[in-house]
FIKOLZA-1660 file (N, C-alpha, C; in steps of 0.1 Angstrom, whole numbers, plus 5000, padded with zeros to 4 digits):
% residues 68
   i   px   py   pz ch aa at
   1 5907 2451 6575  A  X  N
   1 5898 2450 6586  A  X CA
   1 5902 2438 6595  A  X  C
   2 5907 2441 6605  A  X  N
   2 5907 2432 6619  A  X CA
   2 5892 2427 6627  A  X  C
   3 5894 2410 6626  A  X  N
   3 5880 2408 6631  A  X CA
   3 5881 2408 6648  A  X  C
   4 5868 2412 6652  A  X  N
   4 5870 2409 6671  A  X CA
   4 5874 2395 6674  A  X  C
   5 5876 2396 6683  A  X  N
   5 5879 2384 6688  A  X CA
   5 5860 2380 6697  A  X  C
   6 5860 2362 6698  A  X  N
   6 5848 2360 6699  A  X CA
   6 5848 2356 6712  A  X  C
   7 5838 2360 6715  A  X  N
   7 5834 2355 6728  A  X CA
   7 5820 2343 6731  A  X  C
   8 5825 2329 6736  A  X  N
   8 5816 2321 6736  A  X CA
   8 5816 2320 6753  A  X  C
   9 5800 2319 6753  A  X  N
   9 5794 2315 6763  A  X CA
   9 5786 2302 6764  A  X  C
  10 5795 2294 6766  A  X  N
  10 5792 2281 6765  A  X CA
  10 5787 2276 6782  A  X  C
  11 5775 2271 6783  A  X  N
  11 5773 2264 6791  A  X CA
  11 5768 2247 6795  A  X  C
  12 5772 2242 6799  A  X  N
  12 5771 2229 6794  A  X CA
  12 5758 2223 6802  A  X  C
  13 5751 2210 6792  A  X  N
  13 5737 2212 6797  A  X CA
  13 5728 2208 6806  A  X  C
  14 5735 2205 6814  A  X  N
  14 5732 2196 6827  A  X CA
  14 5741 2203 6840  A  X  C
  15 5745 2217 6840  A  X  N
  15 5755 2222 6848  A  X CA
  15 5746 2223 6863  A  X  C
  16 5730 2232 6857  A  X  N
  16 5726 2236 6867  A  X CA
  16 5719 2225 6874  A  X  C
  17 5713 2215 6869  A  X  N
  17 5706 2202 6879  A  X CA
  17 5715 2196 6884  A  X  C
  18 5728 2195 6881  A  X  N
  18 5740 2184 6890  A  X CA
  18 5742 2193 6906  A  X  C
  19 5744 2208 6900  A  X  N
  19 5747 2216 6914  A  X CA
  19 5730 2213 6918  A  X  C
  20 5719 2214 6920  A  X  N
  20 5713 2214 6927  A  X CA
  20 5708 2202 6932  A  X  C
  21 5715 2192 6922  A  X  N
  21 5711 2177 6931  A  X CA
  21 5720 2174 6939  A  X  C
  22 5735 2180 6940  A  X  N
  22 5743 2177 6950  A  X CA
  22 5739 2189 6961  A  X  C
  23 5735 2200 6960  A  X  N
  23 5730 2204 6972  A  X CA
  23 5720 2198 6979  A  X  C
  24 5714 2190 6975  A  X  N
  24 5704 2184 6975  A  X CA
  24 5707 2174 6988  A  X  C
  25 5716 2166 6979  A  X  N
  25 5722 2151 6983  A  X CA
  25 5730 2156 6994  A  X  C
  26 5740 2164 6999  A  X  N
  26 5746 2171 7009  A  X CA
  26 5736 2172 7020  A  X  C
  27 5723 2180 7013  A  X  N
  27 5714 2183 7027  A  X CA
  27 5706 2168 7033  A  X  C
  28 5708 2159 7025  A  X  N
  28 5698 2150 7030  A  X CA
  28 5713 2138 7039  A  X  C
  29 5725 2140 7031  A  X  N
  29 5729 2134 7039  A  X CA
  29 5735 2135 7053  A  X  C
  30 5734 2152 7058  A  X  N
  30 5734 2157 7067  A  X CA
  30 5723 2148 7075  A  X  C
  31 5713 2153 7068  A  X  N
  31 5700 2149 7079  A  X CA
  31 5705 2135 7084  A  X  C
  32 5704 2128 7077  A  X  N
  32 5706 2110 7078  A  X CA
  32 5716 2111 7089  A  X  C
  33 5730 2120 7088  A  X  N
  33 5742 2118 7099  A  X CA
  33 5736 2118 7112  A  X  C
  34 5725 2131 7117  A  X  N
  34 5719 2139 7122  A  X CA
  34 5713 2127 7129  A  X  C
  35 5703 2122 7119  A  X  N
  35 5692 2110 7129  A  X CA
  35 5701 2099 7134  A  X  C
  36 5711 2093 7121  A  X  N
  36 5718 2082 7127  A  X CA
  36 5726 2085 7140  A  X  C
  37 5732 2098 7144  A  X  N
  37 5740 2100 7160  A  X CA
  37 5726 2103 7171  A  X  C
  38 5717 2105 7169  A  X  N
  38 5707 2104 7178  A  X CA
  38 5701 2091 7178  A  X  C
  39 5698 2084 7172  A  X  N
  39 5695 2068 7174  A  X CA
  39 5700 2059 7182  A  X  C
  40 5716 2061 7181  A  X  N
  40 5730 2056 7184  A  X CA
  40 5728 2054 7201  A  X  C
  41 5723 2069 7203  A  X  N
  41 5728 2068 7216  A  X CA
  41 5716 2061 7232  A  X  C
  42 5720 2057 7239  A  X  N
  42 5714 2049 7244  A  X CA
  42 5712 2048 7261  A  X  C
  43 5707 2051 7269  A  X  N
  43 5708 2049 7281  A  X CA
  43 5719 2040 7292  A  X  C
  44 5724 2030 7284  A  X  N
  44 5735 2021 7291  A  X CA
  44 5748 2028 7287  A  X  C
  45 5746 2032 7276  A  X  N
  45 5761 2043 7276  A  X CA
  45 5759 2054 7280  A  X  C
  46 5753 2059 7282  A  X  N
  46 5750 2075 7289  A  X CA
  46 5766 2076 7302  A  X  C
  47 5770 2085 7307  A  X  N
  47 5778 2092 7313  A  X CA
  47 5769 2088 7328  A  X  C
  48 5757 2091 7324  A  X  N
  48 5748 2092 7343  A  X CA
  48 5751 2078 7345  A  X  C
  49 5745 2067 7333  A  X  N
  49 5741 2054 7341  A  X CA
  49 5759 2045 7345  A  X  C
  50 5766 2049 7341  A  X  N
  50 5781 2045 7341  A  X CA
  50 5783 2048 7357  A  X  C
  51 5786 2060 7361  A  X  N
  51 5786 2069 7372  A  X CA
  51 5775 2057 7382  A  X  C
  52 5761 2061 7379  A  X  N
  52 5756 2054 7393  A  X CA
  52 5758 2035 7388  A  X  C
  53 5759 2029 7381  A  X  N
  53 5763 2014 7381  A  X CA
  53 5780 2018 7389  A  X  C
  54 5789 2024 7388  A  X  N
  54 5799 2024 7393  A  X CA
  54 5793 2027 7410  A  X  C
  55 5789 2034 7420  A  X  N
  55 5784 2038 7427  A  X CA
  55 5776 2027 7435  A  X  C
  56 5767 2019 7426  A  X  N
  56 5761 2006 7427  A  X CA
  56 5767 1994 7431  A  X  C
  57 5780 1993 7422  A  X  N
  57 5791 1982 7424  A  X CA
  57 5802 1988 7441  A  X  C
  58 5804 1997 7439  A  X  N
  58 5812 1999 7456  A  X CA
  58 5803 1999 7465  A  X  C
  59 5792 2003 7464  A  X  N
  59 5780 1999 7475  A  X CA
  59 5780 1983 7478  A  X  C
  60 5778 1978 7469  A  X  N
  60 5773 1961 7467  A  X CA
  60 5791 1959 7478  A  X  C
  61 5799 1961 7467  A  X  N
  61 5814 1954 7478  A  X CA
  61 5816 1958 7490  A  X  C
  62 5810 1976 7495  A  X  N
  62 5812 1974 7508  A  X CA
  62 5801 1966 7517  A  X  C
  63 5790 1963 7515  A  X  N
  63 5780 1954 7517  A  X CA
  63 5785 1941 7520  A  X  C
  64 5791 1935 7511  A  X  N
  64 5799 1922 7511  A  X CA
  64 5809 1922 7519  A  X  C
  65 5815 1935 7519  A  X  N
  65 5831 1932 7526  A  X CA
  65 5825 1931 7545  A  X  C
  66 5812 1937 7547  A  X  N
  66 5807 1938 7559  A  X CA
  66 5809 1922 7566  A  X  C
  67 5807 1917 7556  A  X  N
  67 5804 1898 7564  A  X CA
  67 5812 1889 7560  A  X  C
  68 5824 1894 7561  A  X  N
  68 5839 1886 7565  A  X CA
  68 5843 1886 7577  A  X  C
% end
């Protein structure tokens, strides 16, 4: 008599709380990325206020250059 061969189903016991605390930890550190690049950003760096301070500064020098 030939015995089967065994099949173990071994699962180890902390498998399923680690996957769901690193989904976890994934989602939240998304969020954090999320809030920290909206915080970041600021009106003096904006693209508009660059543009009109540049706009601002050639006005002001041709203004000056008038009263030489």
């Amino acid at each position: 008599m030939a015995k089967s061969n065994r099949n173990f189903n071994y699962k180890p016991r902390f498998q399923d709380d680690a996957a769901k605390d690193n989904n976890a930890n994934i989602k939240t550190e998304w969020q954090n990325l999320k809030h920290s690049r909206s915080r970041k950003k600021s009106f003096l760096s904006s693209p508009l206020f660059l543009v009109l301070f540049l706009i601002t500064v050639l006005i002001i020098m041709y203004v000056l250059s008038q009263y030489e």
